[in-house]
C-alpha positions in Angstrom: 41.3 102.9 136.4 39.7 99.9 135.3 41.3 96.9 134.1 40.7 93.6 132.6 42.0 90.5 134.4 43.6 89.6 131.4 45.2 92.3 131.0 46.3 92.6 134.5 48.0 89.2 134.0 49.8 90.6 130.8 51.0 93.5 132.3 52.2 91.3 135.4 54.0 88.3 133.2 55.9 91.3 131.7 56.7 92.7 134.6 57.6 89.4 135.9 59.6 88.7 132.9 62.0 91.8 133.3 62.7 91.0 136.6 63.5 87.6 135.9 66.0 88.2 133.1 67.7 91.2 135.5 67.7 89.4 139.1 70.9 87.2 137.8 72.9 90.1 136.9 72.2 92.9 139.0 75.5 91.6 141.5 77.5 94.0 138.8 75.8 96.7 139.5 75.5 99.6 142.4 72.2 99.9 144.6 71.5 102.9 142.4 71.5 101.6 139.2 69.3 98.5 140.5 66.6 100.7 141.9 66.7 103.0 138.5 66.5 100.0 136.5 63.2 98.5 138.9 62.0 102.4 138.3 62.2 102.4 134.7 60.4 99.2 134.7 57.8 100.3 136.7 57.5 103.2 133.9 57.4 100.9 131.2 54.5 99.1 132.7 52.1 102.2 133.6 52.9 103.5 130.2 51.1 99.9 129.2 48.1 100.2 131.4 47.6 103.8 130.2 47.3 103.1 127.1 45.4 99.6 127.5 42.8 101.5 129.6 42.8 104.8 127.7 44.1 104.7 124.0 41.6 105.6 121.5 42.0 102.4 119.0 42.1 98.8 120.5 45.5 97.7 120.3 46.1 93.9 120.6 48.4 93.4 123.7 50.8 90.6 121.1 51.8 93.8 118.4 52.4 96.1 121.3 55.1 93.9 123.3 56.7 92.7 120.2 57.1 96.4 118.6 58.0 97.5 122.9 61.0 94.4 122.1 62.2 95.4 118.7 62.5 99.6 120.0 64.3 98.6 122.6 66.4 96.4 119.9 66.4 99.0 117.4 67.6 102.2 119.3 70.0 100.3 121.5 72.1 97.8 119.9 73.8 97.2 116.6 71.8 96.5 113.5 73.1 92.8 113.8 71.0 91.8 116.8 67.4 91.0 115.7 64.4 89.4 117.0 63.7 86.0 115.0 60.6 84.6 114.0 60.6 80.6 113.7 60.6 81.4 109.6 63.2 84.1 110.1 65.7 81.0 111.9 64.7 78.6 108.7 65.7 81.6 106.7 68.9 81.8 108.5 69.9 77.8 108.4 69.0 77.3 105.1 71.3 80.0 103.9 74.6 78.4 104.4 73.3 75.0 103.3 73.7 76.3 100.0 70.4 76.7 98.5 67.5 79.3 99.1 64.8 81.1 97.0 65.1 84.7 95.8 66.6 87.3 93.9 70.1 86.5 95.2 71.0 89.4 97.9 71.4 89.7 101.5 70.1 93.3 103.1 70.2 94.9 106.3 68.0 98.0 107.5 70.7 100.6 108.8 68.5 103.7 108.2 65.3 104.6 107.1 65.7 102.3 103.8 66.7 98.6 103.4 70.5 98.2 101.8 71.5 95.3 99.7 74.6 94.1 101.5 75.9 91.5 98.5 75.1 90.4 95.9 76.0 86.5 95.2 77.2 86.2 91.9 75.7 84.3 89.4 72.2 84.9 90.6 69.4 87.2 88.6 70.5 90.1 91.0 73.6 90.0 89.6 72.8 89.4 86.3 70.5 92.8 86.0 73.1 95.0 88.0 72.5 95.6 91.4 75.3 96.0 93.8 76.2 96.2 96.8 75.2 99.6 98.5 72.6 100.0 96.5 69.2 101.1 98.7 65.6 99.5 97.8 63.6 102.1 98.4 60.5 100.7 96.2 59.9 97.1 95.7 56.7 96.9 92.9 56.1 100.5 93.2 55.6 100.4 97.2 58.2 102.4 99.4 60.2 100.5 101.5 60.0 103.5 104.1 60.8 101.9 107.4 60.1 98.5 106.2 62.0 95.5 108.2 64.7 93.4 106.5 62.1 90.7 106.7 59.0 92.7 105.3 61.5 93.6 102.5 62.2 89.9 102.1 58.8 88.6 102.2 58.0 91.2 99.6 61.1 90.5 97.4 60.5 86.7 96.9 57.9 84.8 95.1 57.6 82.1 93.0 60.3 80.7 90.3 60.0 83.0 86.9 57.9 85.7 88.4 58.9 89.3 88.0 59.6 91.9 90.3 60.6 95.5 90.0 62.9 96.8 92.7 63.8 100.6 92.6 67.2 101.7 93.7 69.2 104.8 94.9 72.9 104.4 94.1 75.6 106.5 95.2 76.7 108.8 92.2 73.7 108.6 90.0 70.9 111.4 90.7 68.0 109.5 89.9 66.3 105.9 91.0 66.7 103.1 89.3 64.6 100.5 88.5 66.0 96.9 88.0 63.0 94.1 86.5 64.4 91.3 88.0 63.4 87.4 87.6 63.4 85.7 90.9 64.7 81.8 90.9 65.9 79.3 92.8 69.3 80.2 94.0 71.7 77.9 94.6 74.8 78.3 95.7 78.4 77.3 94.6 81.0 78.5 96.8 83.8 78.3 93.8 82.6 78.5 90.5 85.5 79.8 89.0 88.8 77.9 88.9 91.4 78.2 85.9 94.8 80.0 85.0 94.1 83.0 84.4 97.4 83.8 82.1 100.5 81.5 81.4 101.1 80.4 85.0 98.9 82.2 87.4 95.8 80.4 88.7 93.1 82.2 89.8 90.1 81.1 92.4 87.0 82.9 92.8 84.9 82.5 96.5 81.9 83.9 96.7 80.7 82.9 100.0 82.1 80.7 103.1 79.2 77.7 103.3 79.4 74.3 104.4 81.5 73.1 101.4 83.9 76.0 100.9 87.0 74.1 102.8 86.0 71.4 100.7 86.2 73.3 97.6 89.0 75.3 98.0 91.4 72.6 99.0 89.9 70.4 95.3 90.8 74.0 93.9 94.2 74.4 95.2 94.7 70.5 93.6 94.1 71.3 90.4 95.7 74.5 90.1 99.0 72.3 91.3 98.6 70.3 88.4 98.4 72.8 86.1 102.1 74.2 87.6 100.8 77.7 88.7 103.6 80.1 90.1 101.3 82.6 91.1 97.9 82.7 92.9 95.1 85.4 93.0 92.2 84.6 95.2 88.8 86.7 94.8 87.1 87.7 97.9 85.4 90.5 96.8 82.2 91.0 97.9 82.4 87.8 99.8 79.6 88.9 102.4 81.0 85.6 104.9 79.5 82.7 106.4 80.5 80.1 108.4 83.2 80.6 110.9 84.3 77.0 110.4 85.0 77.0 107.4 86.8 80.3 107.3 89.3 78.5 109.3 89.2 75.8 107.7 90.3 77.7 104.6 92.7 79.2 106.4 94.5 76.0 107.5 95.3 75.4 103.4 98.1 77.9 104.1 99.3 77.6 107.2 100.7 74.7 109.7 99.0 73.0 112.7 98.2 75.1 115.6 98.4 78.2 114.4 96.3 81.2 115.7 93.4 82.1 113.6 90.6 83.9 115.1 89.8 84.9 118.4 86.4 86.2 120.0 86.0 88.9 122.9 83.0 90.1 124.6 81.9 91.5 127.9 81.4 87.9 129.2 84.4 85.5 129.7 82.2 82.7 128.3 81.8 83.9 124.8 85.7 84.2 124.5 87.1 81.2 122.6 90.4 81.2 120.0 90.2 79.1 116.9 93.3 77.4 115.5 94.4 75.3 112.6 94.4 71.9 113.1 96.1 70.3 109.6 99.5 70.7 107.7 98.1 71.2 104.7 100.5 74.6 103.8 99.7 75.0 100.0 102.9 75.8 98.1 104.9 78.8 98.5 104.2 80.7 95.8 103.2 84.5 95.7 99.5 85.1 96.3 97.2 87.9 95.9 94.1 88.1 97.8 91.1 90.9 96.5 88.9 92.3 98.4 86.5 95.6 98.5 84.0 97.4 100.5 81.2 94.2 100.2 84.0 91.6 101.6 82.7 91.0 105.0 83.0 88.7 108.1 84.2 85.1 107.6 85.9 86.3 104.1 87.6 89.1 106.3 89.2 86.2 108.6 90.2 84.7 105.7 92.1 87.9 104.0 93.3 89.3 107.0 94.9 85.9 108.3 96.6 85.4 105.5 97.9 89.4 105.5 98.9 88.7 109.2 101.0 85.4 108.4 102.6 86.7 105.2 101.2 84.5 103.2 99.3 86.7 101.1 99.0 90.0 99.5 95.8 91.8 100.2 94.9 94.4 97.1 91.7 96.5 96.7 89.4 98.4 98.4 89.0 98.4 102.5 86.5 95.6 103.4 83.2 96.0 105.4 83.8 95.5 108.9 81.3 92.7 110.0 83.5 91.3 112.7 80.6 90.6 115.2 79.5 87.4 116.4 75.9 86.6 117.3 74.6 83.6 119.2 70.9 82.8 118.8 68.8 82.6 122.2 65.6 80.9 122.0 62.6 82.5 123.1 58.9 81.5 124.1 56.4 80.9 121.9 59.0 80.2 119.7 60.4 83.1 118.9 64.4 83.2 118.8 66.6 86.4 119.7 69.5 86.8 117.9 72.3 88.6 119.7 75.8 90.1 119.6 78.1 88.8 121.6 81.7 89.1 121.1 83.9 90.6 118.0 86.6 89.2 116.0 90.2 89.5 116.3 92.7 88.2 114.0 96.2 87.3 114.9 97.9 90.7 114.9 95.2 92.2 117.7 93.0 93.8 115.2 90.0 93.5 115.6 87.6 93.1 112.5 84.3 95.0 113.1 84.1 98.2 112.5 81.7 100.2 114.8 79.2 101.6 113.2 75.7 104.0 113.6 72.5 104.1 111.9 72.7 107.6 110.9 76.3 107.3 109.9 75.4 103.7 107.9 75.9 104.3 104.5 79.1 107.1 105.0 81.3 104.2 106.6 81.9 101.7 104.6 85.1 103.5 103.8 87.9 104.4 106.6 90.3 107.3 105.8 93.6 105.9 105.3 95.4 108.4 106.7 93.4 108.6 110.1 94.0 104.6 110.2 98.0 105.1 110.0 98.0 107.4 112.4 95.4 105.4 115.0 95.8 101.9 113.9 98.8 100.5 113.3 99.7 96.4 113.9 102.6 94.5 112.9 102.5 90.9 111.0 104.3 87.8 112.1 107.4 89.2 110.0 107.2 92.3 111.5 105.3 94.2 108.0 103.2 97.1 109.3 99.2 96.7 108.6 96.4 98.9 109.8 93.0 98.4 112.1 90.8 100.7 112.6 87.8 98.1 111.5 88.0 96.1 108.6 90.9 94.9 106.8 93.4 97.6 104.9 94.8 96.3 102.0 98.6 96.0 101.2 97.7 97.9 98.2 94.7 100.3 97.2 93.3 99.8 93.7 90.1 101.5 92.9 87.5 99.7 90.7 85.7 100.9 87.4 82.1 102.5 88.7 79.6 102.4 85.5 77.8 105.5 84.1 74.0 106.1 83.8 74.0 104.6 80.3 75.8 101.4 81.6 73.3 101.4 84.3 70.3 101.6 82.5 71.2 99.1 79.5 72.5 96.5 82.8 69.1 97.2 84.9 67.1 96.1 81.9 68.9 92.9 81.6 69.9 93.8 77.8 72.5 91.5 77.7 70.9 88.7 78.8 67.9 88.8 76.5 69.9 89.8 73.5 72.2 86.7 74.2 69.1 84.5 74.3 67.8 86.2 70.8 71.1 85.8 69.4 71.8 81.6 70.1 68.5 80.7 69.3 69.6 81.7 65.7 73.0 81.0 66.0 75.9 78.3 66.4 78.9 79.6 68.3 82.5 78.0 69.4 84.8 78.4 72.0 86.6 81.4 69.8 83.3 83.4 69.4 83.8 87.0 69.7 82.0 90.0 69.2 82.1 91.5 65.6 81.0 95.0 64.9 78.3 93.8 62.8 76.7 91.8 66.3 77.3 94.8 67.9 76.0 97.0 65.8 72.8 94.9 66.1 73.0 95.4 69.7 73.5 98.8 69.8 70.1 98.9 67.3 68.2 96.8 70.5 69.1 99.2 73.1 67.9 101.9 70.5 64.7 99.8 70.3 64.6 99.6 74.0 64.1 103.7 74.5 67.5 103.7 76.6 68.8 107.5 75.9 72.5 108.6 76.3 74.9 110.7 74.6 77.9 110.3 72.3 80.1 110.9 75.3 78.6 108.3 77.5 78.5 105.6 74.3 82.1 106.6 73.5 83.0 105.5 77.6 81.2 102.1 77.7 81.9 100.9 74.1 84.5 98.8 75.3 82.6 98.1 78.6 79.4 97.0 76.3 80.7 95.1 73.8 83.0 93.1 76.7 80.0 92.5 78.9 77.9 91.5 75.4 80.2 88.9 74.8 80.5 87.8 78.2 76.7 87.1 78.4 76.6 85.0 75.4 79.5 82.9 76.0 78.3 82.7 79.6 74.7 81.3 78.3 76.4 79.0 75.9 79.3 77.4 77.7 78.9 78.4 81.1 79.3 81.0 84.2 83.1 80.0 84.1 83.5 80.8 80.3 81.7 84.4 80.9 84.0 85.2 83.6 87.2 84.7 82.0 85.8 87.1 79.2 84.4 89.9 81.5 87.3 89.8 83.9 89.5 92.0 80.8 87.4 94.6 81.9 88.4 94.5 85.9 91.2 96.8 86.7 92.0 95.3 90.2 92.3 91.9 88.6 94.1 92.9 86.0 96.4 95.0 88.1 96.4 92.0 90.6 97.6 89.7 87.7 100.6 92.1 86.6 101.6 91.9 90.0 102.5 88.8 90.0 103.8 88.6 86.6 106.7 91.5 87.7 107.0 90.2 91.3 107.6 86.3 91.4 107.9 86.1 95.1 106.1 86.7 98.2 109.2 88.6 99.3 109.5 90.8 96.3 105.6 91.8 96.3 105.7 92.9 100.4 108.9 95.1 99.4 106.9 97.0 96.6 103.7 97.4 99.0 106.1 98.7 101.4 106.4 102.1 98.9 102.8 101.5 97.0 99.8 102.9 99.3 97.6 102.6 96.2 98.4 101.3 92.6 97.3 102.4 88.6 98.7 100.3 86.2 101.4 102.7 84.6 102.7 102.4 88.3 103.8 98.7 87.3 
């Protein structure tokens, strides 16, 4: 067989480069499995020269190792550790400095489609309708077949104001979707909401855990004081995490010095470390909620579940992701960067966060079954109140949340709201009492007539409320503010709502753990 020199020397730097990384840790291993492993690499490098020497097409030698890297990656780890491009680390940094260009989602690639993971609110993801779950399997009329999370991205972003198509397939609904979405600038604001929600019950919205959160949430937890709250609901949902820092650091708001947080585990003794508080800043003892659903993940899971393990909060909604991994990035020649897991979360009570997980399996796990989690999983918080593992964190209290039908869908994907808003203050002056009559929305209703959207009279009769809510959301929200939207939109949000008549029936911590104790799940006639 003939061979290049140069090739020769690739063949042998990889060669040289396996044995290197396994000659330190083959001590844990028997004589057998070291001479398997040295066999397999052997196999690994004829299957090379074979196909140097003899392969039909001229492959360059760069393409082959990297895809020989991301296989081995791919098929035998978690979707969490990645091989990282120099632009795929900026990517990374810049992200929890609160600022980044886009269309305001993180994705993954679990199967043979990337999924959108979150969706950070306020963004022009949000504002067209795409959620979390939902799978891009077009972007611009291209399939996303097989793509990588970072061919996705690169084909996602572009500059400020330009449009994009990105077609969907969402649990429920038979057909794609496809959302027109305007990318932007996104920049992000770990609070933006902070207000009373009703009479005395404040109400703080996080949508991610960046390098101000701490920062933000203890300015929050200020002026709610002032305003003499006896009640506190803090939002979580679809929190997709962040910084570990500051997810203690959050934490410490509610609990005093010294107090166990978080602790790490892996196969390695030197990625186990425990994270404690380390103020006595213990916000006032007042009932809390805390809301979370399947999108909350990672640093917003140590947050909810530390506060459920102290009994400090009340943790209502949906079960949360699982993302309790930790991943240390390894550089790499040729400046490349390997991100890898670890070690795995633990909170307080033992239970640990993540929530293992398959390719194949991906999209059927966000939920746990209750019941197989009571009977497999069952903890006990510092006042001896029984919570469940099993990945994830279990909320005190099950509430489901509102899906929206095909009509919903269609009139949100085209950004209706938003462009009938615009129409609508360019011609007119509006207050802070503004509401929507039924002559504005019979106007709508006339623009999505004008927009081809089809439904029936049972689907208009389901979202008539919904619309008209959301309509004047949008214009509110364009006139006064993301804050002033919210506190419109949020009449439509049964776990908020039910969240808020919580507290209104049950003014103590106490009192809200004892009806928990005999509420798996909760409707609002239950209250």
């Amino acid at each position: 067989m003939k061979f290049t020199t140069k090739k020769s020397i690739i063949i042998i730097l990889i060669l040289s480069l396996f044995i290197g990384f396994f000659a330190g840790r083959i001590t844990d291993a028997s004589a057998r499995d070291t001479k398997s492993l040295y066999s397999y690499m052997q196999l690994f490098t004829q299957v090379l020269k074979v196909i140097e020497d003899s392969y039909v097409d001229t492959l360059a030698p760069k393409d082959m190792i990297l895809n020989s890297i991301n296989g081995m990656i791919d098929e035998s780890m978690d979707p969490f550790t990645t091989l990282m491009t120099p632009e795929d680390f900026e990517e990374l940094r810049t992200s929890t400095k609160g600022k980044f260009g886009g269309l305001g989602i993180r994705i993954s690639s679990p199967g043979d489609y990337i999924t959108i993971n979150s969706v950070i609110e306020g963004t022009p993801a949000s504002q067209v309708g795409l959620i979390a779950g939902d799978k891009v399997i077009a972007v611009d009329g291209k399939s996303t077949k097989d793509w990588t999370t970072k061919k996705a991205a690169e084909n996602m972003r572009g500059p400020k104001d330009s449009k994009v198509i990105v077609t969907v397939r969402r649990e429920g609904i038979d057909e794609d979707i496809d959302f027109e979405v305007t990318r932007d600038i996104v920049k992000i604001k770990s609070i933006p909401y902070v207000y009373k929600i009703k009479d005395d019950i404040g109400y703080i919205r996080i949508v991610n855990f960046n390098s101000d959160t701490g920062r933000d949430l203890q300015n929050s937890l200020e002026e709610l004081k002032k305003q003499g709250i006896e009640g506190l609901i803090i939002d979580v949902r679809s929190n997709p995490g962040g910084l570990l820092s500051q997810a203690i650091e959050t934490v410490d708001h509610f609990l005093p010095k010294s107090e166990l947080v978080v602790y790490t585990q892996g196969r390695k003794n030197k990625f186990n470390r425990e994270y404690y508080t380390e103020n006595n800043y213990e916000f006032n003892d007042i009932p809390i909620v805390v809301l979370v659903n399947q999108a909350t993940a990672s640093a917003a899971e140590i947050f909810s579940g530390s506060l459920q393990d102290y009994d400090k909060a009340l943790v209502v909604g949906k079960n949360s992701f699982g993302k309790g991994s930790v991943q240390q990035l390894f550089r790499l020649p040729l400046n490349y960067g390997i991100k890898v897991t670890t070690s795995k979360y633990y909170i307080k009570s033992g239970r640990c966060i993540h929530k293992d997980r398959n390719k194949e399996a991906e999209e059927d796990s966000v939920q746990i079954d209750l019941k197989t989690r009571k009977e497999k999983h069952k903890y006990y918080t510092n006042n001896g109140r029984v919570v469940y593992g099993g990945g994830g964190i279990t909320p005190d209290i099950i509430i489901e949340q509102d899906t929206l039908n095909k009509f919903e869908i269609k009139v949100r994907s085209k950004n209706l709201f938003f462009k009938y808003a615009v129409d609508y203050l360019a011609d007119h002056e509006i207050d802070n009492d503004f509401n929507v009559t039924p002559e504005i929305f019979s106007d709508f209703v006339n623009y999505i007539d004008e927009n081809d959207i089809e439904y029936t009279e049972a689907q208009f009769a389901e979202g008539k409320n919904w619309l008209k809510n959301s309509l004047e959301a949008q214009i509110m929200s364009n006139k006064f503010g993301m804050e002033a939207g919210n506190k419109i939109s949020v009449r439509m949000d049964p776990q908020l709502q039910n969240a808020v008549q919580l507290l209104e029936k049950y003014n103590s911590a106490e009192k809200l753990f004892d009806f928990a104790a005999n509420h798996d799940s909760l409707n609002v006639e239950d209250l």
